[in-house]
HTML snippet that shows the backbone in 3Dmol.js (N, CA, C, O; Angstrom):
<script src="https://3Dmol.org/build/3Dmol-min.js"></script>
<div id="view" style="width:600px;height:400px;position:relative"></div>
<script>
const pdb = `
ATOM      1  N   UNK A   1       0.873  17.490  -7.627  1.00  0.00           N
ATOM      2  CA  UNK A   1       0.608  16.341  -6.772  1.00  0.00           C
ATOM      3  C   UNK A   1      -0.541  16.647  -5.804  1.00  0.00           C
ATOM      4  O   UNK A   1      -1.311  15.744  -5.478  1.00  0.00           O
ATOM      5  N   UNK A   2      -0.678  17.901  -5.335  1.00  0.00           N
ATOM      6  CA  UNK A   2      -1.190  18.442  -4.699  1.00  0.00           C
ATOM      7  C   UNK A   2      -2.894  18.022  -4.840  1.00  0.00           C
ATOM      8  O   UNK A   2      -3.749  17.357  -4.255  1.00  0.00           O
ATOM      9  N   UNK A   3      -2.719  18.941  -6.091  1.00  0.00           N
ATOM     10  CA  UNK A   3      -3.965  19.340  -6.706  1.00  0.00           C
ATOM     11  C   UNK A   3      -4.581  17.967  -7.083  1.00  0.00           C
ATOM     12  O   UNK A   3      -5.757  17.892  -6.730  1.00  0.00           O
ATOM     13  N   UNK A   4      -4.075  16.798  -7.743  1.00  0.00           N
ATOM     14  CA  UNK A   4      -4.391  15.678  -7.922  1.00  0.00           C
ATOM     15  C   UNK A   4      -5.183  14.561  -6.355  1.00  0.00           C
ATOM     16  O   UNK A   4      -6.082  13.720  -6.370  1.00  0.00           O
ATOM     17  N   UNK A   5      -4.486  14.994  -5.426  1.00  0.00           N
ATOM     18  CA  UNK A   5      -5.105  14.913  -4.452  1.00  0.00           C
ATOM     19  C   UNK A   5      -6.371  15.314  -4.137  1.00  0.00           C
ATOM     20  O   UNK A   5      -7.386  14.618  -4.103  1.00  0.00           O
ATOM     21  N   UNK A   6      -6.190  17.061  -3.795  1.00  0.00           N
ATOM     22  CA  UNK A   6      -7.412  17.542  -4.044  1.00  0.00           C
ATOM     23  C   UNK A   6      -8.782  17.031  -4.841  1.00  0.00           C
ATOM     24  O   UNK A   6      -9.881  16.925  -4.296  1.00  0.00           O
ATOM     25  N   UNK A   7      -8.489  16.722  -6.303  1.00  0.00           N
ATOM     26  CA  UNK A   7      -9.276  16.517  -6.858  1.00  0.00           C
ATOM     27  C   UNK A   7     -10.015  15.344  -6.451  1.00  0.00           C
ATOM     28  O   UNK A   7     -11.229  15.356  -6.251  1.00  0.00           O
ATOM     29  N   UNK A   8      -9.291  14.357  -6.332  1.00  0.00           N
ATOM     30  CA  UNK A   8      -9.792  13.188  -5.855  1.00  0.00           C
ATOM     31  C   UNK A   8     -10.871  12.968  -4.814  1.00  0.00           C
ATOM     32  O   UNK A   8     -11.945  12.368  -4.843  1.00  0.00           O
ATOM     33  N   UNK A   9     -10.175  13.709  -3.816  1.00  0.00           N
ATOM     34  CA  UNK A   9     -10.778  13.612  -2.412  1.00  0.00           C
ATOM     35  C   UNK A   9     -12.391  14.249  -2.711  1.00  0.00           C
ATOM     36  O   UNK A   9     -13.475  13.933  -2.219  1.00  0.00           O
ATOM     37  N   UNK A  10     -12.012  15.298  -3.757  1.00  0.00           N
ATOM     38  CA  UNK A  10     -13.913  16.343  -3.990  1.00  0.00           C
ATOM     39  C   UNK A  10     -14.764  15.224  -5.142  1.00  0.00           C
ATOM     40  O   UNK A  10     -15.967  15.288  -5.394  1.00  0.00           O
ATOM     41  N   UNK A  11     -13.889  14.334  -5.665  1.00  0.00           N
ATOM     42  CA  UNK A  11     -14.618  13.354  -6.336  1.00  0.00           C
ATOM     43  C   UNK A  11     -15.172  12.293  -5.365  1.00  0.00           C
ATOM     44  O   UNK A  11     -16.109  11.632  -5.814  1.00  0.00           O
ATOM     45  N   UNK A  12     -14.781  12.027  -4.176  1.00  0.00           N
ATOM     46  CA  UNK A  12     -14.995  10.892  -3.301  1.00  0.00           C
ATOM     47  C   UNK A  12     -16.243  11.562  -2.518  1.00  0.00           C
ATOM     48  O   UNK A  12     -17.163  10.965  -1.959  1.00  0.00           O
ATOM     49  N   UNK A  13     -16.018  13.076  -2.633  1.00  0.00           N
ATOM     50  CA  UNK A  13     -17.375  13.742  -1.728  1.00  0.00           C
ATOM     51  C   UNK A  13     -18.331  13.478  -2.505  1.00  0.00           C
ATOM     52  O   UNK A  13     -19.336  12.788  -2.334  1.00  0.00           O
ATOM     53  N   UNK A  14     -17.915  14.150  -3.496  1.00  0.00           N
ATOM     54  CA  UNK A  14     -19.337  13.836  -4.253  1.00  0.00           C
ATOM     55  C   UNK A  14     -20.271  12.660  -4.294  1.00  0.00           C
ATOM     56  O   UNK A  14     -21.495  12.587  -4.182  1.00  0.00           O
ATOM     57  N   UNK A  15     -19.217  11.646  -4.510  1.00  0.00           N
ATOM     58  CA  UNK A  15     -19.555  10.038  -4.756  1.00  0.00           C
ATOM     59  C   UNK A  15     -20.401   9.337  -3.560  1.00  0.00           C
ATOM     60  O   UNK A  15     -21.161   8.370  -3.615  1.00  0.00           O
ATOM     61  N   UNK A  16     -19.965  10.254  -2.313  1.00  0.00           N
ATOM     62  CA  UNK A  16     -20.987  10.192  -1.088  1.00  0.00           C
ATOM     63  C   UNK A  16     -22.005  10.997  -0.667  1.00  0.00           C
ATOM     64  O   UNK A  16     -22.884  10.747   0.158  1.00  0.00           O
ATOM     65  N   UNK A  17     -21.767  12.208  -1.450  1.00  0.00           N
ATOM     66  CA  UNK A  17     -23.407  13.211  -1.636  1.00  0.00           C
ATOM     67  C   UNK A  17     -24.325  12.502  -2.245  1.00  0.00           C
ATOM     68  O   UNK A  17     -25.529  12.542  -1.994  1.00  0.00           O
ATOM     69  N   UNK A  18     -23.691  11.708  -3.213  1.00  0.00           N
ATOM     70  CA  UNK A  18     -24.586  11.150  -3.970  1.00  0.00           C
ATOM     71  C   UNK A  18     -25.494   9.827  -4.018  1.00  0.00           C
ATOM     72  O   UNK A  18     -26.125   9.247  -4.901  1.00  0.00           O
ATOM     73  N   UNK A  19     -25.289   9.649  -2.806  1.00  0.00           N
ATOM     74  CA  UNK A  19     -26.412   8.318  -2.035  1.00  0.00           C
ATOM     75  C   UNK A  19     -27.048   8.929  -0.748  1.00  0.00           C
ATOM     76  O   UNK A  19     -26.861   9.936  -0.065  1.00  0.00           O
ATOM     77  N   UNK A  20     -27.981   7.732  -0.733  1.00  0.00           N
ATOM     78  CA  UNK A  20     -28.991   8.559   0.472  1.00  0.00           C
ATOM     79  C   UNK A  20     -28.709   7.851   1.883  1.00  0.00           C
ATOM     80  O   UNK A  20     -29.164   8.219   2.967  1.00  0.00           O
ATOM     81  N   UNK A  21     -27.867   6.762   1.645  1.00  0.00           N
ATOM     82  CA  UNK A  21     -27.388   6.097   3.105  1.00  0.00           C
ATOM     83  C   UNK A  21     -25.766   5.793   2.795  1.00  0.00           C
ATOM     84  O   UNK A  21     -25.068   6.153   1.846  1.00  0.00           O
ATOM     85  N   UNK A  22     -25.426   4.932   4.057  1.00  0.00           N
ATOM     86  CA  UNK A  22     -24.186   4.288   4.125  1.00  0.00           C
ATOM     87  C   UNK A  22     -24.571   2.805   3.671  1.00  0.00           C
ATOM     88  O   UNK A  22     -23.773   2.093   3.061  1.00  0.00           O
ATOM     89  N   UNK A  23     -25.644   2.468   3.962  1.00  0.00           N
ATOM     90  CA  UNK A  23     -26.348   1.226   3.444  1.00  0.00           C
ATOM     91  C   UNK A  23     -26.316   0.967   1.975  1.00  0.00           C
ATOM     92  O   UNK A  23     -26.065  -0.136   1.490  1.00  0.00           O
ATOM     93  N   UNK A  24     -26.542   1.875   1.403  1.00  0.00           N
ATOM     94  CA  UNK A  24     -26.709   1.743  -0.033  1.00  0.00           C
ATOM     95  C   UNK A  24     -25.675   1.462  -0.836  1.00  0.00           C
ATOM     96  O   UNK A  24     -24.602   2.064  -0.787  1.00  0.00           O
ATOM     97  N   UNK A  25     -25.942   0.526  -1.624  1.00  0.00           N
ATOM     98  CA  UNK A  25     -25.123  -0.544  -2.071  1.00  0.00           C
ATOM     99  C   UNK A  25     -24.322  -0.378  -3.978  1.00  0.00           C
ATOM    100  O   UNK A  25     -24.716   0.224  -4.977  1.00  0.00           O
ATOM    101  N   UNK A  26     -23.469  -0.986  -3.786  1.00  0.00           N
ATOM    102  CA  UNK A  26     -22.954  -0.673  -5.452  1.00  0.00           C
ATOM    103  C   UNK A  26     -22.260  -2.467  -5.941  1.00  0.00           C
ATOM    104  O   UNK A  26     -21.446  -3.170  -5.342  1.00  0.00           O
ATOM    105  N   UNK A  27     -23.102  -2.741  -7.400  1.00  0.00           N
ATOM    106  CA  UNK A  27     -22.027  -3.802  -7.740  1.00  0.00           C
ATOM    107  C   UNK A  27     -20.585  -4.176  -8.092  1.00  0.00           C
ATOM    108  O   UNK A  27     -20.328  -3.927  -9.270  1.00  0.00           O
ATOM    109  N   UNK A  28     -19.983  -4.490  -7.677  1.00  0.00           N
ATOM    110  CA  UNK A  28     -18.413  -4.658  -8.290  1.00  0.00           C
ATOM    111  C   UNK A  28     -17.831  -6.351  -7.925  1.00  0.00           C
ATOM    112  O   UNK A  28     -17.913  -7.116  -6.964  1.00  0.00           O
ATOM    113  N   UNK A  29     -17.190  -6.385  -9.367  1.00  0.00           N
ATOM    114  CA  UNK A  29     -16.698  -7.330  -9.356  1.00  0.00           C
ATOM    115  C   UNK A  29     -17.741  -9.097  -9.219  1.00  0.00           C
ATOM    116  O   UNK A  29     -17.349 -10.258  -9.099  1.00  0.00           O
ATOM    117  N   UNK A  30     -19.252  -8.434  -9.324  1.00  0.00           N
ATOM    118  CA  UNK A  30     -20.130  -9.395  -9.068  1.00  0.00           C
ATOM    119  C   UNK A  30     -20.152  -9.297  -7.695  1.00  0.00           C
ATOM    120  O   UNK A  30     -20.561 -10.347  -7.201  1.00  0.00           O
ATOM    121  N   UNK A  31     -19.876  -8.459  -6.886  1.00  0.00           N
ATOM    122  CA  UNK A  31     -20.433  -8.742  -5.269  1.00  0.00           C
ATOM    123  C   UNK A  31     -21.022  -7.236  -4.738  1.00  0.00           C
ATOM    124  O   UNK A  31     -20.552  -6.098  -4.723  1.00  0.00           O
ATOM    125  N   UNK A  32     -22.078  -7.739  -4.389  1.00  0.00           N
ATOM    126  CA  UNK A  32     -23.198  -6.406  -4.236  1.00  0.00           C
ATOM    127  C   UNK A  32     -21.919  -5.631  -2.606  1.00  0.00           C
ATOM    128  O   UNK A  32     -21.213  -6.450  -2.017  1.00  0.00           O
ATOM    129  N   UNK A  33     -21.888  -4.593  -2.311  1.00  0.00           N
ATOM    130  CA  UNK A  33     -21.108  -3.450  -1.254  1.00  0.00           C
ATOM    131  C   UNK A  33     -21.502  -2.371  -0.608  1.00  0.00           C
ATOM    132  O   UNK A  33     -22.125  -1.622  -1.360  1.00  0.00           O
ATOM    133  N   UNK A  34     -21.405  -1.989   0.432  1.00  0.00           N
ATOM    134  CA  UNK A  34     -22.385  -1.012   0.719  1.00  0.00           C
ATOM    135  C   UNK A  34     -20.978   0.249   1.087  1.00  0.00           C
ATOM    136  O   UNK A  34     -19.809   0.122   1.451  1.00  0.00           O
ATOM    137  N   UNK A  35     -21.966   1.563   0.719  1.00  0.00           N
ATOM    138  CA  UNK A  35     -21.065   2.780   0.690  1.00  0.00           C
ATOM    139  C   UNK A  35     -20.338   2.450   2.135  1.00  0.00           C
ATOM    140  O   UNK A  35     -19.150   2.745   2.269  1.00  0.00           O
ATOM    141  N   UNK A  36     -21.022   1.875   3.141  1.00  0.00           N
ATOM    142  CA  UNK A  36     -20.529   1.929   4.142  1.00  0.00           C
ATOM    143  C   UNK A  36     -19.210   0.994   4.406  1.00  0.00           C
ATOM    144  O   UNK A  36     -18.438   1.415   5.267  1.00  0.00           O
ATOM    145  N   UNK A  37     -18.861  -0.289   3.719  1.00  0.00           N
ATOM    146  CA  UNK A  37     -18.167  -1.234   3.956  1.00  0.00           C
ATOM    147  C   UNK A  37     -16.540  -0.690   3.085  1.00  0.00           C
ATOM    148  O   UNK A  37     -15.440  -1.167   3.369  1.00  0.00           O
ATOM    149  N   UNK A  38     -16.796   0.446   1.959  1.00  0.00           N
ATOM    150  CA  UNK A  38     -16.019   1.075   1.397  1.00  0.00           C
ATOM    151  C   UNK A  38     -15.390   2.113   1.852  1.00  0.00           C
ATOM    152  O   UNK A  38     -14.181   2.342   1.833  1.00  0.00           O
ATOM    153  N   UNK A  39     -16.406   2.851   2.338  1.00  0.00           N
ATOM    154  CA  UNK A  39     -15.391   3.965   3.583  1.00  0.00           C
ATOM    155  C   UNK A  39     -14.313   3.436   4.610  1.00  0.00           C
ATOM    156  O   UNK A  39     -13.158   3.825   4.781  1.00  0.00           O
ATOM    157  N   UNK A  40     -15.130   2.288   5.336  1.00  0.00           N
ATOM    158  CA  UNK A  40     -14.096   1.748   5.999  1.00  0.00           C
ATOM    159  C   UNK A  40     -13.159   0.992   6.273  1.00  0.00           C
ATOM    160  O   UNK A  40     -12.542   0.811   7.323  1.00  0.00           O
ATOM    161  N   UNK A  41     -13.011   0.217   4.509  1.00  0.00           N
ATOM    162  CA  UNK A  41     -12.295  -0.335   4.066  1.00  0.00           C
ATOM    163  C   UNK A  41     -10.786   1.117   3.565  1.00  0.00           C
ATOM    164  O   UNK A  41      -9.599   0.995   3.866  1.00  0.00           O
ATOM    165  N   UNK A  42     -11.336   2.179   2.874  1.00  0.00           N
ATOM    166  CA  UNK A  42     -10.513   3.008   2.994  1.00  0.00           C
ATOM    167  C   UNK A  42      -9.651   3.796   3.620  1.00  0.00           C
ATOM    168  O   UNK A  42      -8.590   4.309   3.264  1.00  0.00           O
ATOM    169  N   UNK A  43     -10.576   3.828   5.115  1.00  0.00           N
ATOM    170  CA  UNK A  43      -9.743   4.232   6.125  1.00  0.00           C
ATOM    171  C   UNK A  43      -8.946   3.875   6.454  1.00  0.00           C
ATOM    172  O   UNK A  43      -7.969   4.549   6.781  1.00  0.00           O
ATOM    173  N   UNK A  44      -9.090   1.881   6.535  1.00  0.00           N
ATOM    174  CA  UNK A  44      -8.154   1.014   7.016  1.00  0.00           C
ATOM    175  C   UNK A  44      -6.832   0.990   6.581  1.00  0.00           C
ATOM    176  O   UNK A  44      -5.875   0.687   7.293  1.00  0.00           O
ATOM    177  N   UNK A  45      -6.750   1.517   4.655  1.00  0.00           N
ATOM    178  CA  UNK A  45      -5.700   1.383   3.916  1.00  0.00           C
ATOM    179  C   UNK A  45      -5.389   2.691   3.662  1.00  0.00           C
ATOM    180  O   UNK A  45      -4.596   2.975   2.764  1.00  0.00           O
ATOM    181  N   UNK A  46      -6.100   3.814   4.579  1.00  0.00           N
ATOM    182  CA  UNK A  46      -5.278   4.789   4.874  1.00  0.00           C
ATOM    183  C   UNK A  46      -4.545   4.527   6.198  1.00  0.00           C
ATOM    184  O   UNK A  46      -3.436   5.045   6.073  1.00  0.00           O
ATOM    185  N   UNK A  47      -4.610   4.191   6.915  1.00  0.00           N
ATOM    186  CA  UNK A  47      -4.098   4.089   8.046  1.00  0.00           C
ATOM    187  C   UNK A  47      -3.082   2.804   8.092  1.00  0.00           C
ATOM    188  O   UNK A  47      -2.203   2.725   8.951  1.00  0.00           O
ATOM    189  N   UNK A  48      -3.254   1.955   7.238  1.00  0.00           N
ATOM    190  CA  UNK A  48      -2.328   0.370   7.125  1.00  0.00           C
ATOM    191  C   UNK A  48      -0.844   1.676   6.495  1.00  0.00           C
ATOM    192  O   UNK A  48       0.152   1.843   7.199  1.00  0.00           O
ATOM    193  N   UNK A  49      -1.034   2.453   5.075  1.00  0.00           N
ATOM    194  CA  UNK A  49      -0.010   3.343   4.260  1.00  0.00           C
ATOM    195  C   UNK A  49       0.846   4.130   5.474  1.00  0.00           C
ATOM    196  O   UNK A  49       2.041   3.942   5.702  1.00  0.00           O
ATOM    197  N   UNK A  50       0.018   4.999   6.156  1.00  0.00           N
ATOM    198  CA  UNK A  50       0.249   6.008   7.201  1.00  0.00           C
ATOM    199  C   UNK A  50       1.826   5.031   7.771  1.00  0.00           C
ATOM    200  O   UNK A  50       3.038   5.218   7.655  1.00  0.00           O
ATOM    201  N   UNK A  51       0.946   3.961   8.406  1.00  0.00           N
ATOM    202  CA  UNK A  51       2.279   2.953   9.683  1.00  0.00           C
ATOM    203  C   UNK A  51       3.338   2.567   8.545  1.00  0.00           C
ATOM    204  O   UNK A  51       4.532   2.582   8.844  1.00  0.00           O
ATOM    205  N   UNK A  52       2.879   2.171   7.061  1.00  0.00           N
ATOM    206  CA  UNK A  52       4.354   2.365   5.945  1.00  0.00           C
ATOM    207  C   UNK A  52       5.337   3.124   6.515  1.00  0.00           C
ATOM    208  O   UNK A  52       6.373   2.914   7.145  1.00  0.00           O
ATOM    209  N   UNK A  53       4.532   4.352   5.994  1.00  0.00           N
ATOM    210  CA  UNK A  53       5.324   5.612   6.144  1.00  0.00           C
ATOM    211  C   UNK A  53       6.285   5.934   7.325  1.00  0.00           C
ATOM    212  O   UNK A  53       7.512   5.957   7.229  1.00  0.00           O
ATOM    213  N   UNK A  54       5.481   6.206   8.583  1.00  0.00           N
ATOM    214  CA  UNK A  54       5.931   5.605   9.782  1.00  0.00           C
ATOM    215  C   UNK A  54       7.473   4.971   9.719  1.00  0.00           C
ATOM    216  O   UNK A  54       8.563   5.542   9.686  1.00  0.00           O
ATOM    217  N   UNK A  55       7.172   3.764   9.716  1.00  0.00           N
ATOM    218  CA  UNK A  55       8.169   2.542   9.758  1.00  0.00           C
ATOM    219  C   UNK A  55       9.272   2.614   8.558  1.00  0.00           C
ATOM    220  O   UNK A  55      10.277   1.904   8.604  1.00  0.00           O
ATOM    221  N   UNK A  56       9.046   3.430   7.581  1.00  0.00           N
ATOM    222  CA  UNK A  56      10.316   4.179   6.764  1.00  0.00           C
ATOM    223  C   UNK A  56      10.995   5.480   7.035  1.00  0.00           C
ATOM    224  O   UNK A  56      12.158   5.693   6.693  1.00  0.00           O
ATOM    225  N   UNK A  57      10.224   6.366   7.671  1.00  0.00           N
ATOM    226  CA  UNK A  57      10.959   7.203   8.455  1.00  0.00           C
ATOM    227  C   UNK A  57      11.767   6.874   9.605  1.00  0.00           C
ATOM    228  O   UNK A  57      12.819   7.502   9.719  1.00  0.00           O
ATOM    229  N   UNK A  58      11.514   6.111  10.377  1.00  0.00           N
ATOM    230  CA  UNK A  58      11.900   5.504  11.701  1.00  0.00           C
ATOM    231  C   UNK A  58      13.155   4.562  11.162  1.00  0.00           C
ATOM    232  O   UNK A  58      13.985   4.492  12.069  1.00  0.00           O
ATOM    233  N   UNK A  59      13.659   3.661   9.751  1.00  0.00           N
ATOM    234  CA  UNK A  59      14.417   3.045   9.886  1.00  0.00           C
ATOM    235  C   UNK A  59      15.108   4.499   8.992  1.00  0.00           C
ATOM    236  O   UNK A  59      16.213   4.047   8.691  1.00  0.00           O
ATOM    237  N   UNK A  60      15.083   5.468   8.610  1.00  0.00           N
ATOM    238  CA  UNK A  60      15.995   6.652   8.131  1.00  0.00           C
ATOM    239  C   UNK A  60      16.419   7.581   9.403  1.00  0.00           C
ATOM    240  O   UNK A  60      17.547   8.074   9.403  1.00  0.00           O
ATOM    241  N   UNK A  61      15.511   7.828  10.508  1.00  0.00           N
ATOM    242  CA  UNK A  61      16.220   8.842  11.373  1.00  0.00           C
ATOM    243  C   UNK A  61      16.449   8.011  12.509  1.00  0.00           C
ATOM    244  O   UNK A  61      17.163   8.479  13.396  1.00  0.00           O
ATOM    245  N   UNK A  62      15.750   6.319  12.718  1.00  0.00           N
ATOM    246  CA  UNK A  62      16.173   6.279  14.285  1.00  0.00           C
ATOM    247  C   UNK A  62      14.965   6.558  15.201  1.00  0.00           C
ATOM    248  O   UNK A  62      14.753   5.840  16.178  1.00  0.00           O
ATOM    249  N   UNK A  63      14.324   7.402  14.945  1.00  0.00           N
ATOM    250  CA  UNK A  63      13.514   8.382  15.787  1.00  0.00           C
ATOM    251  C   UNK A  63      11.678   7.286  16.218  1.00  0.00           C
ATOM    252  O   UNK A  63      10.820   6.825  15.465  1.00  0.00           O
ATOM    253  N   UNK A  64      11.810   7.286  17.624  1.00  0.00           N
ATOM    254  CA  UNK A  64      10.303   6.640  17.206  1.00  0.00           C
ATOM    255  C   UNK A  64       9.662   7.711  18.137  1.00  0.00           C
ATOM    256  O   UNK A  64      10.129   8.730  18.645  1.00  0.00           O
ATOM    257  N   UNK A  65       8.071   6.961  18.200  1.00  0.00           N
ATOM    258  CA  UNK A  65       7.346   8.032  19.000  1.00  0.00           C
ATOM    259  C   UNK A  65       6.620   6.952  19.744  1.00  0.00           C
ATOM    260  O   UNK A  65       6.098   5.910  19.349  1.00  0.00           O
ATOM    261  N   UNK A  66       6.732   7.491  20.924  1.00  0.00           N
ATOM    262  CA  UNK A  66       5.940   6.563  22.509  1.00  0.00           C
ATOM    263  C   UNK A  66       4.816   7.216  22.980  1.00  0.00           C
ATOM    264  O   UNK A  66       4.208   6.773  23.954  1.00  0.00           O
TER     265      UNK A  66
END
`;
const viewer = $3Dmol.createViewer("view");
viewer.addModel(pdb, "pdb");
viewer.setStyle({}, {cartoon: {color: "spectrum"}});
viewer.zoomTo();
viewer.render();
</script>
């Protein structure tokens, strides 16, 4: 699981070594995107998963954090 992680994450480096801005753009789905609007679209749905997680631990122990 680990390692599958790993891998990923050195594929996502790469995928950002491999442009010369955050500007620079990729087609999908027919709508032009910029590396930049994708990073921080990712962060967001790392951080939306994270408060998941969160909010399933919290209804198993009870426990919150202030």
């Amino acid at each position: 699981m680990f390692a599958a992680r790993r891998s990923a994450c050195e594929d996502s480096r790469s995928a950002v070594k491999a442009v010369n801005s955050l500007d620079d753009t990729v087609e999908f789905r027919g709508e032009s995107i910029s590396l930049r609007y994708i990073l921080t679209h990712m962060i967001e749905e790392y951080a939306r998963h994270n408060g998941h997680a969160d909010l399933l631990r919290e209804a198993l122990d009870g426990a919150t954090v202030e």
